[in-house]
DRENLUMNU-43072 format. One record per residue (C-alpha): x, y, z; residue in one letter. Coordinates in steps of 0.1 Angstrom, whole numbers, plus 5000, padded with zeros to 4 digits. Layout:
REM residues N
XYZa
...
REM end
This chain:
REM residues 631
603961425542x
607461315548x
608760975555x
612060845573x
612360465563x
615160245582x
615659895566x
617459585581x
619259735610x
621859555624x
624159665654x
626459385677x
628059525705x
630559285717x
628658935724x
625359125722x
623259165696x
621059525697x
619059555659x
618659245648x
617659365613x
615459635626x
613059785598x
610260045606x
608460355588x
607760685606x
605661025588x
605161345595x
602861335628x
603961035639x
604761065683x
606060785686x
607760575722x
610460365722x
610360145754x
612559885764x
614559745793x
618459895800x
620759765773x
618459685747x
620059915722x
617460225725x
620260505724x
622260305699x
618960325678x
618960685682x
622460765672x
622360525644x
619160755637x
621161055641x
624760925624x
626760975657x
627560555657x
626360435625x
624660095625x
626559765615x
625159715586x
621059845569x
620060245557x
617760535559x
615460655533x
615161025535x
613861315513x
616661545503x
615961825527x
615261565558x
616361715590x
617661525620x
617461685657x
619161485684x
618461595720x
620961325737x
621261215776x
624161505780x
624061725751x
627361785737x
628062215743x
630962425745x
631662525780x
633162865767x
629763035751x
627363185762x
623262995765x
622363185735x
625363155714x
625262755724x
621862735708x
622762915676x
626062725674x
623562445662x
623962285629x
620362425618x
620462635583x
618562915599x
621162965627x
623862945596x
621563205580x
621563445611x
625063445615x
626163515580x
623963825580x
625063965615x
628563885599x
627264095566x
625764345587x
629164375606x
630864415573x
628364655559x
628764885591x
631964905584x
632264945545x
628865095536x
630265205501x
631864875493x
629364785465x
629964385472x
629564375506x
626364585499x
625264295476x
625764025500x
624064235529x
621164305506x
620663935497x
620563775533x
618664025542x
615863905518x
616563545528x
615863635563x
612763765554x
611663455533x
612763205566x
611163485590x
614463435612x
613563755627x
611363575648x
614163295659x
615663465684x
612463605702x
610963265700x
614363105718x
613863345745x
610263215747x
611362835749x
614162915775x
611763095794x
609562785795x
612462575803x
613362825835x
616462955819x
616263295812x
619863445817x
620563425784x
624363515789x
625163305814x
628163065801x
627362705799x
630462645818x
628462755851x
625562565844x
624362205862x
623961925847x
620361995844x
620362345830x
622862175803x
619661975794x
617462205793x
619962435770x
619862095747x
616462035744x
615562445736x
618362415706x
616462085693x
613162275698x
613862585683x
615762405652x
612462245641x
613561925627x
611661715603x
612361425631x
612961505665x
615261265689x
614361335723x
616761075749x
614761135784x
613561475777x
611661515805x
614861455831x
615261745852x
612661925843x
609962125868x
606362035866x
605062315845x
608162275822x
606961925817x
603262055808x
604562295785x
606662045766x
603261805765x
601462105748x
604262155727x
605261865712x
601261795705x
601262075680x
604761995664x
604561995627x
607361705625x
607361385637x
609161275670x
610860985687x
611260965724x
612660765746x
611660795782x
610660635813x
607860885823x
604960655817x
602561005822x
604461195795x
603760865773x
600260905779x
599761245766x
602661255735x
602560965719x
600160805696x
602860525683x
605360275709x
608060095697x
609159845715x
612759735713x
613559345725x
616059125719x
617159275682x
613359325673x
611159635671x
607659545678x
605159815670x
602259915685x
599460175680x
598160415707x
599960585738x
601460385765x
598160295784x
597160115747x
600659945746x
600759785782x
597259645768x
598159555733x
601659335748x
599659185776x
598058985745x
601158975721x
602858785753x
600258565758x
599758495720x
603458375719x
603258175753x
600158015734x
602057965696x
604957845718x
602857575739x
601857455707x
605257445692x
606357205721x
603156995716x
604056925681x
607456875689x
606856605712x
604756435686x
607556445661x
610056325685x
608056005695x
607455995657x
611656005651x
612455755680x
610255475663x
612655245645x
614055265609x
611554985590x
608255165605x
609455515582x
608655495545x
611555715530x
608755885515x
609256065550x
612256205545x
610556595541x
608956515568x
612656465589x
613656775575x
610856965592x
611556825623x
615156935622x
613957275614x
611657245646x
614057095667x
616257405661x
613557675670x
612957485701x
613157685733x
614058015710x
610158235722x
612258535741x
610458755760x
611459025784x
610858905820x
610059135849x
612659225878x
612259015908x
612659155940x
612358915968x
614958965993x
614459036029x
615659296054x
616059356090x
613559446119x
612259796120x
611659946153x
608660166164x
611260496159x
612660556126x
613260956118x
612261246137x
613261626124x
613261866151x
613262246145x
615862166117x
617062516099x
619862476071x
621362676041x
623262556015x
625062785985x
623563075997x
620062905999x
617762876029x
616962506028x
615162416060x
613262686083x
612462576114x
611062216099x
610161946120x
608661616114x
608061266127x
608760996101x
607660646117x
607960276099x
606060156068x
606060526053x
605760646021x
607161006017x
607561195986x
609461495980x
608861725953x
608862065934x
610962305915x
614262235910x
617162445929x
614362415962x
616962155981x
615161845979x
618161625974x
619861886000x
617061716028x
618261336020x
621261436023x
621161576056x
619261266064x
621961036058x
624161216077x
626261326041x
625261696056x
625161906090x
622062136099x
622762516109x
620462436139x
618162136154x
618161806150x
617661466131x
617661136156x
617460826138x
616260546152x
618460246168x
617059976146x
617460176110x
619660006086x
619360266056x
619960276018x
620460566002x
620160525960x
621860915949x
621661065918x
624860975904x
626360635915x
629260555937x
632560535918x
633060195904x
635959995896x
635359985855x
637559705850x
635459515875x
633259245866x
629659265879x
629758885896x
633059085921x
630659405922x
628159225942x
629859005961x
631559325981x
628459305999x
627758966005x
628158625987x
624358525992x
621058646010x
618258516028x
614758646008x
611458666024x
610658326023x
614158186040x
615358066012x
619358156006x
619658385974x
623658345957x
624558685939x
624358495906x
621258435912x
620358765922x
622158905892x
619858645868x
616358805890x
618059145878x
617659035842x
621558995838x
622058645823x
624258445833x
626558515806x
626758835816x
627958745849x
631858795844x
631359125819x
633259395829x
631459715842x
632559935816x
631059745793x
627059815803x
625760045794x
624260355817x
620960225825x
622759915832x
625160045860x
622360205876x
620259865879x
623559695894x
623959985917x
619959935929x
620559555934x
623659655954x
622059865977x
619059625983x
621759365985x
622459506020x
618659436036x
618059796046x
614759896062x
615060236054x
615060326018x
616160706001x
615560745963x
616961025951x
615261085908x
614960695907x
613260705873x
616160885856x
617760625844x
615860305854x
613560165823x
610160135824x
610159755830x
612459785862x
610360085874x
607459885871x
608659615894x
610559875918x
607160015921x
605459685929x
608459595957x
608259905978x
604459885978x
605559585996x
608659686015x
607859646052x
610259916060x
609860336051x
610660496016x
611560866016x
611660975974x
612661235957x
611161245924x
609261475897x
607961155878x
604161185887x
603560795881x
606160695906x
604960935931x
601460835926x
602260425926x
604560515958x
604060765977x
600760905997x
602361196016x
604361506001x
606761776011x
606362025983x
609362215986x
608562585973x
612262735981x
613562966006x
612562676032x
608762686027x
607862336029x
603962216021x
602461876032x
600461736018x
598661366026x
597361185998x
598661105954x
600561375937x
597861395909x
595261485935x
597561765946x
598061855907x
594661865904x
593562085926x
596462295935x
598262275900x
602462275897x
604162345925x
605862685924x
608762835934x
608563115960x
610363455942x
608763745958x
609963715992x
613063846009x
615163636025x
616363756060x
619863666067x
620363466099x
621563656128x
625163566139x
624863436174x
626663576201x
627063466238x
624963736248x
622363676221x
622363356237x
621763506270x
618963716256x
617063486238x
613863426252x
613363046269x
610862826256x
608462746277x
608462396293x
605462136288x
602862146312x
602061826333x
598761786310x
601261816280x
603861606290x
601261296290x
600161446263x
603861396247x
603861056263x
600660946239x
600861136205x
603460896184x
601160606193x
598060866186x
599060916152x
600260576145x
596660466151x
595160716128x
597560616099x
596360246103x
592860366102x
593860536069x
595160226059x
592160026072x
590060286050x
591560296016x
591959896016x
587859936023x
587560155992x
589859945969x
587459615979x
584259825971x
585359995937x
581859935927x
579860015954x
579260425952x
577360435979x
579960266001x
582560445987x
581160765993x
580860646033x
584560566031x
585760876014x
583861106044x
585960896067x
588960916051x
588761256045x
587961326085x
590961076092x
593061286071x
592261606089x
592961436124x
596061296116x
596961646101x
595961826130x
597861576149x
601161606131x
600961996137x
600261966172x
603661656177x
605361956157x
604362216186x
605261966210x
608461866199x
610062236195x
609862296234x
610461896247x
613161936266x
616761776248x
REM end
């Protein structure tokens, strides 16, 4: 068994301090989490770990033939090769090994009398055999295939950001480290991918150490968090699930030592105050002990939750209705004909394979993109966020406290009460030293946490996430989570974390490609459960759309106007299906008050189910509806 030892870690990044003499031991087996809030020093951890930035001061302990793998956020590849000659460019001895003998074997081809080149051929030939190389390329083609990349000679140059990642973390995996780095593995990865990497790393002969904000992937990996606060690594057996228990009491055992610190102190104080003649100078040790107490005094540092208390404007009875909305984009059929009513107080997710357009949708939803055809009306009273991907441009040499106040100087939270931007900075667990630090100087995760609070900063009632978890950390999540379960206005998501969808969301769009669009109404893991990882659609062919011409305009068939019966119909079928999601409602807060009671909650789940059927049925029939209402 092998063993990587750190000792005394210490790392200061300008006024902060990140390993505050960090020591820890990992082994062979070890799958092992490291959680902790934007900024806390996780990545400077890793590539201390990995001797990219080399801590302040402290060491490793290694045996000789340890072996590092670093899979970082954007993996450092030449834009000029090819996906498989990134992945042997790696550092690796076997990759070394397989391109000295193709180089041998070049030489040999040319020279096959030359009696040294013969040698050298002969003898990494018999060193490939002993490190069965022969298998490595066959088994990168495996891994890439997992990771949906299979055009091995595609350059990396034309790849997204995404594919890059993916290219990164199949060199890592295929290296076979002794210790394996992994910075947010799961980021931009498809379902299956994610299941496969689960299976993977479970039967990995090394030891690993992840950092990630996919509490699910957690679950299933690890068996070992670390948690990184204030300088200190607190460690913690178990998967995630285990460690959310096991702080829970760590917390409230320092709350309690802490309580009892004061208590003392208090004593000692009244004890110091008394006059000179009632102390014997026999108490002089006992002076000194209260200067040591008096120092540690207020010192207990724990990591507080996000608070999210602002408020936001009125949200009318309309908020976002699709009508027979068709769109392509690089090539790519998008949307097909899709309509949908979106009304206030939703909670839409949107998932599945990548490349499908999901991102394309919010897009065209905030007006950043045109449809080929139909329409998207958005309701008079929305006042909509829209959190992307990758955040506005920012002024680096700005300083946060500036940032903010762009937006507004102060708010007015739920309860009234006016909210400064400091203070909304300090509920964003940016002290208030931090206040005037220039915005280069945060690190990623940071930024995106200051670009959340700017966005909520403007009271919108309509809310589009775009990957939220990709760069937000576990503790923010947590409390994100928490506030739109609250958030009196709609969320649309797009997201392949299956803990957010499942804390946020309770209707899908699983986007399958070539605009095939499922819905689904209830959590994500009941859809993985019974229908498995979304797929993308590969067999079908695509029919170009038809250039219209005036007289293909004239030829096209009318639809055909709503009856009298159907036009009341119209009238009615928002409010219909309002009602029916407020029975839904009604329903599951029945089922959550009677966890207990089976027989009850068997009662419940008939109605729910028959609820769910309606309002489906419903939705269809708006959809039919709305294709031939009149514009």
């Amino acid at each position: 068994m092998k063993q990587f030892r750190a000792t005394d870690l210490k790392s200061v990044y300008g006024d902060k301090t990140l390993l505050a003499g960090v020591s820890f031991l990992i082994e062979t087996g070890d799958r092992v989490g490291l959680i902790g809030v934007n900024g806390s020093g996780k990545t400077t951890l890793l590539n201390a770990i990995a001797g990219i930035t080399p801590a302040d001061s402290g060491g490793f302990e290694t045996p000789n033939d340890y072996r590092i793998g670093y899979l970082q956020q954007d993996p450092p590849l030449d834009p000029d090769k090819t996906v498989l000659d990134a992945i042997f460019a790696g550092a690796q001895p076997i990759f070394q090994l397989i391109r000295d003998y193709e180089t041998a074997l070049d030489a040999y081809a040319a020279n096959p009398t030359d009696e040294k080149i013969l040698n050298r051929y002969t003898k990494l030939e018999q060193q490939m055999n002993q490190e069965d190389a022969w298998l490595a390329e066959s088994e990168v083609k495996s891994i890439l295939s997992q990771l949906h990349l299979p055009d091995l000679n595609s350059k990396i140059s034309a790849l997204s950001g995404g594919q890059k990642k993916r290219v990164g973390l199949a060199q890592v995996l295929i290296e076979a480290p002794d210790l394996l780095l992994l910075d947010e593995p799961t980021n931009h990865l498809d379902f299956d991918s994610i299941a496969w990497l689960e299976k993977y790393l479970a039967n990995y002969h090394g030891a690993v150490l992840t950092v990630t904000h996919d509490r699910y992937f957690l679950d299933h990996v690890t068996n070992r968090i670390f948690e990184l606060s204030f300088g200190q690594i607190y460690e913690y057996a178990g998967n995630y699930q285990q460690f959310v228990i096991a702080k829970a009491e760590r917390v409230e055992a320092s709350k309690v030592a802490d309580h009892k610190a004061a208590q003392l102190y208090k004593k000692e104080l009244a004890w110091m105050k008394t006059s000179a003649r009632a102390r014997s100078t026999k108490q002089k040790a006992r002076e000194n002990r209260f200067a040591e107490l008096d120092e540690n005094m207020g010192n207990l540092q724990l990591d507080e939750d996000v608070q999210v208390n602002l408020g936001q404007t009125r949200l009318g009875k309309k908020v976002i209705e699709i009508t027979d909305a068709s769109l392509a984009f690089d090539n790519q059929v998008i949307l097909d004909h899709f309509s949908t009513l979106i009304q206030g107080q939703k909670r839409v997710g949107i998932t599945g394979p990548n490349g499908t357009g999901k991102s394309t949708l919010l897009n065209a939803i905030a007006g950043k993109l045109p449809l080929d055809s139909g329409v998207i009306s958005i309701g008079e009273t929305v006042k909509m966020a829209y959190y992307t991907q990758a955040t506005e441009p920012i002024d680096e040499d700005k300083r946060m406290i500036a940032y903010l106040s762009e937006v507004a100087e102060a708010v007015i939270d739920k309860d009234g009460n006016r909210v400064s931007a400091s203070e909304l900075l300090e509920q964003f667990l940016f002290p208030s030293q931090m206040h005037g630090t220039l915005i280069r100087k945060l690190s990623g995760g940071e930024k995106r946490r200051l670009y959340l609070l700017k966005l909520l900063l403007q009271q919108p009632n309509v809310l589009l996430l775009d990957e939220p978890t990709n760069d937000l950390d576990i503790g923010t999540l947590t409390v994100l989570e928490d506030y739109l379960t609250h958030f009196a206005g709609t969320v649309i998501t797009v997201s392949h974390d299956r803990y957010f969808l499942d804390k946020v969301a309770d209707q899908l769009f699983i986007f399958h490609g070539r605009g095939q669009i499922e819905r689904f109404t209830g959590l994500f893991s009941q859809y993985l459960l019974t229908y498995g990882a979304p797929t993308l659609i590969t067999d079908e062919v695509v029919k170009p759309t038809p250039v219209t011409t005036p007289a293909a305009v004239e030829q096209a068939p009318k639809k055909k106007k709503l009856t009298y019966a159907e036009q009341k119909e119209w009238a009615t079928i928002e409010d219909d299906i309002a009602q029916l999601e407020a029975k839904t409602e009604e329903i599951q807060a029945a089922m959550n008050e009677n966890g207990s009671d089976f027989g009850k909650l068997s009662d419940l789940q008939a109605q729910l189910d028959t609820t769910n059927t309606d309002l489906e049925n419903l939705m269809l029939r708006w959809e039919e509806l709305s294709e031939r209402v009149a514009d």
